[in-house]
C-alpha positions as CSV (number, residue, x, y, z in Angstrom):
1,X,60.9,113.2,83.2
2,X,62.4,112.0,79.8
3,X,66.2,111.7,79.7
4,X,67.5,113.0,76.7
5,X,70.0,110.8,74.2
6,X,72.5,114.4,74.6
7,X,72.4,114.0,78.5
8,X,73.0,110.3,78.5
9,X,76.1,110.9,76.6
10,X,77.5,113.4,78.6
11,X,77.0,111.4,81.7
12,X,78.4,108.2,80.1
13,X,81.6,110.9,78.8
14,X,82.0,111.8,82.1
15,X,82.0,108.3,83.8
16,X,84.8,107.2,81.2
17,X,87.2,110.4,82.0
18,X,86.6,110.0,85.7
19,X,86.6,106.0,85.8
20,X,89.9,106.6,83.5
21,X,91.6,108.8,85.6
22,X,90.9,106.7,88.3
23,X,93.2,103.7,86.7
24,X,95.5,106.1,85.5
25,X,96.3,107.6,88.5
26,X,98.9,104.9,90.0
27,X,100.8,105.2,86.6
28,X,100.9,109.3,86.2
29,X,102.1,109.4,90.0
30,X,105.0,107.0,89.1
31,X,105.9,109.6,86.6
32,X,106.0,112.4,88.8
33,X,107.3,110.5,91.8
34,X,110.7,109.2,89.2
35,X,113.1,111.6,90.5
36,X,112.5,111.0,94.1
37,X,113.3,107.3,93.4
38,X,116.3,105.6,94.9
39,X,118.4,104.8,91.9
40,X,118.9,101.4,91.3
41,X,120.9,98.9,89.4
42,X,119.8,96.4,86.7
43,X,119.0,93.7,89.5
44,X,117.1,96.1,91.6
45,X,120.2,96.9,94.0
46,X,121.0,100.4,95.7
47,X,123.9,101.4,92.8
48,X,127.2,102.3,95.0
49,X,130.2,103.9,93.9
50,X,133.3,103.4,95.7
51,X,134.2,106.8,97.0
52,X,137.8,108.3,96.9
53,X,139.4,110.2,99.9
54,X,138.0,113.2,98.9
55,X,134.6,111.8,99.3
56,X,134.0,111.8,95.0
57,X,132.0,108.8,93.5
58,X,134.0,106.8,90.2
59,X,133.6,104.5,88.1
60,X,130.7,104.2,85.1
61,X,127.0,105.6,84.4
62,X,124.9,102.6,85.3
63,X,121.2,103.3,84.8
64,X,121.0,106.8,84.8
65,X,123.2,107.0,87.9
66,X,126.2,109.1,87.3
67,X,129.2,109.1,89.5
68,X,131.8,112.4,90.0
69,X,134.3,110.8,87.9
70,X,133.3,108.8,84.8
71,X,135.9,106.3,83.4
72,X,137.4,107.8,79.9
73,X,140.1,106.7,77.8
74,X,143.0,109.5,77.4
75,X,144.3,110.9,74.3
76,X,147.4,109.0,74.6
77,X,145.5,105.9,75.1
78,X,145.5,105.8,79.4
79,X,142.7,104.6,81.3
80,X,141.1,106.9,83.6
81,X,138.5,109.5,85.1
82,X,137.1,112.4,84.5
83,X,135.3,114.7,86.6
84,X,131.7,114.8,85.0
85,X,131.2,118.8,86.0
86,X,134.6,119.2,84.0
87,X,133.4,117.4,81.0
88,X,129.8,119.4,80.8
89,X,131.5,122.5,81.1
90,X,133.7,121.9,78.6
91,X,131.3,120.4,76.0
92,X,129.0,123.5,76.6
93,X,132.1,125.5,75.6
94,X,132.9,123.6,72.6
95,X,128.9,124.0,71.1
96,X,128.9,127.2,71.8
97,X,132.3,128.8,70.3
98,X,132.2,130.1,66.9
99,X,136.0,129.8,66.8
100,X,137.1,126.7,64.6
101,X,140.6,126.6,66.2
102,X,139.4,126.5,70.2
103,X,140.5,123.5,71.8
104,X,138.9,122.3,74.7
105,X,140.4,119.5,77.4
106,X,139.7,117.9,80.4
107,X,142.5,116.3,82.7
108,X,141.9,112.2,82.9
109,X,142.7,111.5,86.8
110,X,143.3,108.4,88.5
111,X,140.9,107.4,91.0
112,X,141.6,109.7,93.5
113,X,140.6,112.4,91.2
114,X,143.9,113.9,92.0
115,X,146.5,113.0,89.9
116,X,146.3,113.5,86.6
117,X,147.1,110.7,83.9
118,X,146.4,112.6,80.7
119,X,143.9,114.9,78.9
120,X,141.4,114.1,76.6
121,X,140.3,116.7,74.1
122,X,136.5,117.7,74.4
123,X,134.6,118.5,71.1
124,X,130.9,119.7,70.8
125,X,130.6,115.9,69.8
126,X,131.6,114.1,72.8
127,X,129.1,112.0,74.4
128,X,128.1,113.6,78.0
129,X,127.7,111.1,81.2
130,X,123.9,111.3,80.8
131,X,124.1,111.0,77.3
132,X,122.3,107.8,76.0
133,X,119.6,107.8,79.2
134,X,116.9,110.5,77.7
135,X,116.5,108.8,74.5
């Protein structure tokens, strides 16, 4: 029974999408598998947030880990948090008004996410708390 040269190629074709998906495989499950993940720091360590007494996370996005309250500078100038479900709702406000004069804010807390230390005005051009991690 003669093989043809058509056959031959089909079964080599085959062998190099199997044989391919084969060493794939360990790198297209690590894609899938990302979001279940522990997040981690830069040196490989669990990331933890100090926690406030009403059990919110602060301090800074570190490796695509974001905390409740992101620190944020006021408009006056003071140091602070804001709540990160704050700030998204108010940047999806501000890209989507068509009204040039709406002004959007968010309160700047201390770190107990309680008492407020100023505002800071929100524009459709404020950076987000994710913002700079799906680039």
């Amino acid at each position: 029974m003669a093989v043809s040269a058509k056959t031959i190629a089909f079964i080599v074709g085959g062998l190099v999408v199997v044989g391919g998906g084969f060493v794939l495989a360990p790198t297209l499950g690590d894609l899938f598998n990302q979001s279940l993940a522990p997040e981690v720091g830069i040196l490989g360590e669990p990331i933890e947030y100090p926690v406030n007494d009403a059990g919110e996370t602060f301090g800074s996005p570190i490796d695509g880990s974001v905390p409740d309250l992101i620190a944020a500078r006021s408009d006056d100038g003071v140091i602070g948090y804001v709540r990160v479900s704050e700030l998204d709702q108010q940047r999806n406000l501000a890209k989507s008004t068509t009204n040039p004069d709406a002004v959007f804010a968010v309160d700047v807390y201390e770190s107990d996410g309680v008492t407020v230390v100023g505002s800071l005005t929100v524009t459709a051009d404020t950076p987000g708390a994710r913002d700079g991690f799906n680039k």
